[in-house]
DRENDO-1510 file (C-alpha; in Angstrom, 1 decimal, always signed):
<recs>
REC; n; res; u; v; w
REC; 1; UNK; +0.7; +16.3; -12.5 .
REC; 2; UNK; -0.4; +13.2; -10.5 .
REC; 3; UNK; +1.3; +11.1; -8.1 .
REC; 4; UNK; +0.0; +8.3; -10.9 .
REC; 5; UNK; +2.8; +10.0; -13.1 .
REC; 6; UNK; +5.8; +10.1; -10.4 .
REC; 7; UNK; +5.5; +7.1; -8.8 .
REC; 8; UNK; +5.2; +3.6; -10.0 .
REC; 9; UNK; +1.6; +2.1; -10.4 .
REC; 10; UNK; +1.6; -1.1; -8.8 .
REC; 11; UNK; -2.3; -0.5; -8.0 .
REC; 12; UNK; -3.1; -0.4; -11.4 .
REC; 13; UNK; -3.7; -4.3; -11.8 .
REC; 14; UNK; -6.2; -3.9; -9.3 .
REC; 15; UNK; -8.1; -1.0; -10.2 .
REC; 16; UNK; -7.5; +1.5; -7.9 .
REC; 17; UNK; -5.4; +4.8; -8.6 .
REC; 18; UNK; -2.7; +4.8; -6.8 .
REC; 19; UNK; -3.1; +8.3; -5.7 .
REC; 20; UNK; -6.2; +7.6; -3.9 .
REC; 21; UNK; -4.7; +4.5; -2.3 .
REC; 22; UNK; -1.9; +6.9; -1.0 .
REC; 23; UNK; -4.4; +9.8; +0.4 .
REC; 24; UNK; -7.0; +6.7; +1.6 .
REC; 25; UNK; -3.3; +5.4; +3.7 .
REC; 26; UNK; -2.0; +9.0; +4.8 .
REC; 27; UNK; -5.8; +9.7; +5.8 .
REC; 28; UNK; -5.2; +6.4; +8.5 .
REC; 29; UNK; -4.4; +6.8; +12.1 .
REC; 30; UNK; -1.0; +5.4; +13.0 .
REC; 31; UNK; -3.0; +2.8; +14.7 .
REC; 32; UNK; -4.3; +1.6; +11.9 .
REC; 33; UNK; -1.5; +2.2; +9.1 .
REC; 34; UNK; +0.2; -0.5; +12.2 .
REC; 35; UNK; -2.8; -3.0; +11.8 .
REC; 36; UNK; -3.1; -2.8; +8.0 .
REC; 37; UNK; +1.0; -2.7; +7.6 .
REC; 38; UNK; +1.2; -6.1; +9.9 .
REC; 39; UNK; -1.8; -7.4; +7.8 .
REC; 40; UNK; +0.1; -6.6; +4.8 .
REC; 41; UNK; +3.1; -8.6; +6.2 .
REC; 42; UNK; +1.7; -11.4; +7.0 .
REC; 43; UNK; +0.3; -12.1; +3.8 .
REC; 44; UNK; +3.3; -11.4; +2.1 .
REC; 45; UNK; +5.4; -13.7; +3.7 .
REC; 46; UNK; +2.7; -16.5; +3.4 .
REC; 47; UNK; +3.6; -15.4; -0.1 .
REC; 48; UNK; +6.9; -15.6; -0.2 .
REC; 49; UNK; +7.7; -12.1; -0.8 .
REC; 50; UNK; +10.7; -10.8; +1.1 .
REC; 51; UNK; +9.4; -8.0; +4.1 .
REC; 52; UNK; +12.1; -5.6; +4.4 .
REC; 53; UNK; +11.2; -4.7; +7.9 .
</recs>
């Protein structure tokens, strides 16, 4: 069993297992899960996707 199967696959569109996203992310400093989380943010609001923190 995979963490493909237990979790959602929102990676999938994109090509990339979402398994190996989650090992590439827990494999991060906390430095950089920060820079890559704010990253993340920003472009989501620019978006218009609601941040929930």
């Amino acid at each position: 069993m995979t963490l493909d199967s237990l979790l959602p696959n929102r990676f999938e569109s994109l090509g990339w297992p979402l398994d190996t996203v989650l090992r590439w992310w827990i494999g991060l400093d906390d430095d950089w899960q920060a820079v890559y989380l704010g990253l993340l943010s920003v472009v989501a609001v620019r978006l218009g996707v609601h941040v929930p923190w």
